[in-house]
N, C-alpha and C positions, 0 to 999 in steps of 0.2 A: 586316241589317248597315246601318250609317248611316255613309257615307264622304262625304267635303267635297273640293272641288278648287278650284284657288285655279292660274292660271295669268299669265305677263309673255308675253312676245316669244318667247322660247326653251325655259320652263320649266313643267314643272306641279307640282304639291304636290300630294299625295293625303293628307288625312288620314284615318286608320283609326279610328270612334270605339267601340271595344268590339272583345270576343273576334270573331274570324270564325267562323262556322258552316259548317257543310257544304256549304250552295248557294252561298255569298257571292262566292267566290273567282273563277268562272266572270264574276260580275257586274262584280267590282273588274277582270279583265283584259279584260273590254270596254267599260270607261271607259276604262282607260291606252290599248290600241291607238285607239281612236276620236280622244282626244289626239294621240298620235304623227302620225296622220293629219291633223294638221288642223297639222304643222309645228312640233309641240315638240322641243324636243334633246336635252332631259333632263327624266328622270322622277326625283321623290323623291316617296317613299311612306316615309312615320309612322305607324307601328304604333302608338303614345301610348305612355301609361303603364303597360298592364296585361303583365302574362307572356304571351309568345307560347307558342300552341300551335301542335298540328303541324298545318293549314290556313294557320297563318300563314307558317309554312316555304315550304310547297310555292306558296303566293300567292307568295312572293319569288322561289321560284326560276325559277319561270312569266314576273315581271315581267319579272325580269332577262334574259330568254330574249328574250322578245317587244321590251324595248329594242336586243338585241344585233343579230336578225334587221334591225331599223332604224336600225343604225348612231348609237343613242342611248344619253346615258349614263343608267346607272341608278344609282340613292342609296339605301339604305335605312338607315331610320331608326328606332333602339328604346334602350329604358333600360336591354337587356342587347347591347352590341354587339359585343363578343367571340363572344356562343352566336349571333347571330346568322350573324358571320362564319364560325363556325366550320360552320355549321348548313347555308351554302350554298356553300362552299367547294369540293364534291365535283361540284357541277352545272355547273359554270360552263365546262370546259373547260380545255388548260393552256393554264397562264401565264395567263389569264384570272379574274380576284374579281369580285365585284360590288362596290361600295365602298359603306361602312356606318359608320355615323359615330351618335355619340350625341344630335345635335340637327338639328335642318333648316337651319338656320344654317350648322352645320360642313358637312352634306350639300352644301349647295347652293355652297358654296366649295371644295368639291373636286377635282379637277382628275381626269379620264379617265386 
């Protein structure tokens, strides 16, 4: 997997460049925490353009997890963001989404 990160003051950007594969996912959430760690507030993570499969799923629900445990918010980003929401809607807890938006722009303007 080949992912890119792109961080300000508060925020990091993760971009996702391809399908994820079996081992990737373990990798992608030890960049986001190592992030968090070093003082970001919020995470967005761009799956690109391609169809998520289900590593990409469970990569979201994992994020979302690891930003809640740090009291950060988390963004996720795809070109299907309905199956996305719908897809991690059941892990999050109640009364609790992950907020999932169609572009990193929208993401990163989103309010917690």
């Amino acid at each position: 997997m080949v992912f890119s990160m792109a961080r300000d003051a508060h925020s990091v950007v993760v971009t996702v460049h391809g399908p994820l594969a079996a081992d990737d996912p373990p990798v992608l959430c030890r960049a986001v925490e190592e992030q968090l760690r070093r003082h970001a507030r919020r995470v967005v993570v761009d799956f690109g353009p391609g169809e998520l499969g289900p590593a990409a799923f469970r990569t979201a629900v994992r994020i979302d997890r690891i930003c809640r445990a740090r009291e950060a918010v988390c963004a996720l980003v795809s070109i299907d963001p309905d199956r996305l929401s719908q897809a991690t809607a059941g892990s999050a807890g109640v009364g609790r989404r992950p907020l999932v938006a169609s572009s990193v722009a929208a993401a990163l303007s989103l309010d917690a």
